[in-house]
C-alpha positions, -999 to +999 in steps of 0.1 A: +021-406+074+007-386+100+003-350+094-010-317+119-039-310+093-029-275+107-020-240+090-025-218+114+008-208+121+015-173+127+039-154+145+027-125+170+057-089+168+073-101+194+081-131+181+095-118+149+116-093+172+128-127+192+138-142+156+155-113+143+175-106+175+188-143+176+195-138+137+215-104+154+233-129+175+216-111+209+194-117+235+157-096+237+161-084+273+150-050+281+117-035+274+142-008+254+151-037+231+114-044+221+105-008+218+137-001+194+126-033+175+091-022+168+100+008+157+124-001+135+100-028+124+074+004+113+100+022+097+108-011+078+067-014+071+070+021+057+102+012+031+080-018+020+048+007+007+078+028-006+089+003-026+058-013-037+054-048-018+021-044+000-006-058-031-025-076-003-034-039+019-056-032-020-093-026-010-122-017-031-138+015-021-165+039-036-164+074-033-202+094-033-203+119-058-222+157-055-229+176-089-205+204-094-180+194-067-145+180-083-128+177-052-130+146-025-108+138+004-100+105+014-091+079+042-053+085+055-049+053+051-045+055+013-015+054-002-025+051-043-054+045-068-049+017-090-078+021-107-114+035-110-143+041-123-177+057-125-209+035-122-240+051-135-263+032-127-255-005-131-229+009-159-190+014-153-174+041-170-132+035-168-117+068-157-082+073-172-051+084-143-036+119-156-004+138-135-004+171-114+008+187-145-018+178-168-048+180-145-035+219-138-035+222-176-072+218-172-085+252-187-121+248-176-117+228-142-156+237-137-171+221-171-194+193-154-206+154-176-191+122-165-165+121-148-133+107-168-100+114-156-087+116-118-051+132-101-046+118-070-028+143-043-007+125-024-011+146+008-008+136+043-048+133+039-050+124+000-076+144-020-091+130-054-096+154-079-116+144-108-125+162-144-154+169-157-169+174-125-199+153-119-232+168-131-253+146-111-253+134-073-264+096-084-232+085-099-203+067-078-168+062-085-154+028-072-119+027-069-091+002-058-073+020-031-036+007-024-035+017+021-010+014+042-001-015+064-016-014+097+009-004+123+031-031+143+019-018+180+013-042+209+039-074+213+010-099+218-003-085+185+000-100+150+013-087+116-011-079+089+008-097+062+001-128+043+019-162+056+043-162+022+056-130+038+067-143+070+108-148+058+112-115+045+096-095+075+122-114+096+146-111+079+141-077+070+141-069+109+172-089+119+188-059+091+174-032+104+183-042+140+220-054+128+221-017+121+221-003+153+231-033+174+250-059+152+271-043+128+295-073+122+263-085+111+250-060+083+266-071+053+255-101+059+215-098+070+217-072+042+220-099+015+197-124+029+169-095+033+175-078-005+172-121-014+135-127+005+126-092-005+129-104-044+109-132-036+084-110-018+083-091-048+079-118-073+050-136-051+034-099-049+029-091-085-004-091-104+000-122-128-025-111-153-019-103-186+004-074-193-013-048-215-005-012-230-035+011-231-023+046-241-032+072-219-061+100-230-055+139-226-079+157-219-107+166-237-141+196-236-172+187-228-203+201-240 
């Protein structure tokens, strides 16, 4: 049997638009209609961060330290930490996530070693606040930064998504669009998007091994 040997395929946004308006029951005419469509399509990109499907936008960045200085701001484009640590030289040191709450607990917010616990502001530009503050300028914390999907903008463009994500961007967009132009239609694309989104969801998850590691308070240095 003859096969294409090919798996390449990839839609470009407006071909998803196309799909989701013929899923709609409508025709993409006007340059209105593919305007409305991205934008519900970034508002749709927007839910899926909300929600917690975007595992494959997880980089691994490093952040430069400076002795005395607990406060760093970072990219835009970050949405969460998953995890981090400090190298010291060619040693990592795991730093330990603590809330708003705890981190402004803190007593002596200027007592300087290794750095061990992070708060992550979530701000429009998030800022990484870390305790003890670093007493050196050689150390580095390396982090896995969870950042936001990269915009759907031009129509000859493509998605930023992996191919097992293809059915539920679709079909999420044929929902969001039955919203304002199909609503016969909602109830409907509604089910079939909540039904790839659980599939999304199950395809996204770590499948390591689940493990409880209590979580440290605080504690002085020095």
């Amino acid at each position: 049997m003859t096969t294409s040997n090919s798996t390449n395929f990839e839609l470009d946004v407006a071909e998803y638009i196309e799909e989701a308006f013929e899923r709609c029951g409508l025709e993409l005419r006007t340059g209105y209609d593919l305007q409305t469509a991205k934008r519900s399509l970034n508002i749709m990109l927007a839910e899926w961060a909300n929600r917690g499907l975007n595992q494959w936008t997880i980089e691994q960045r490093t952040q430069a330290l400076t002795a005395d200085d607990s406060d760093y701001s970072l990219g835009t484009d970050v949405i969460d930490i998953l995890s981090a640590v400090v190298r010291r030289s060619t040693t990592d040191f795991s730093m330990s996530r603590i809330s708003r709450d705890t981190y402004l607990a803190i007593p002596t917010k200027t007592t300087t070693g290794r750095p061990t616990q992070f708060f992550l502001d979530r701000q429009i530009t998030p800022n990484l606040k870390i305790w003890p503050a670093p007493e050196n300028s050689t150390d580095v914390i390396h982090y896995d930064a969870l950042t936001r999907i990269q915009d759907a903008d031009g129509a000859i463009n493509t998605m930023e998504i992996p191919f097992r994500f293809y059915p539920c961007l679709t079909a999420g967009l044929a929902y969001y669009i039955s919203m304002k132009k199909a609503p016969d239609r909602i109830q409907l694309l509604k089910t079939v998007y909540e039904e790839e989104f659980e599939r999304a969801m199950g395809e996204d998850r770590d499948r390591s091994s689940f493990t409880v590691t209590p979580q440290l308070s605080f504690y002085r240095v020095g």
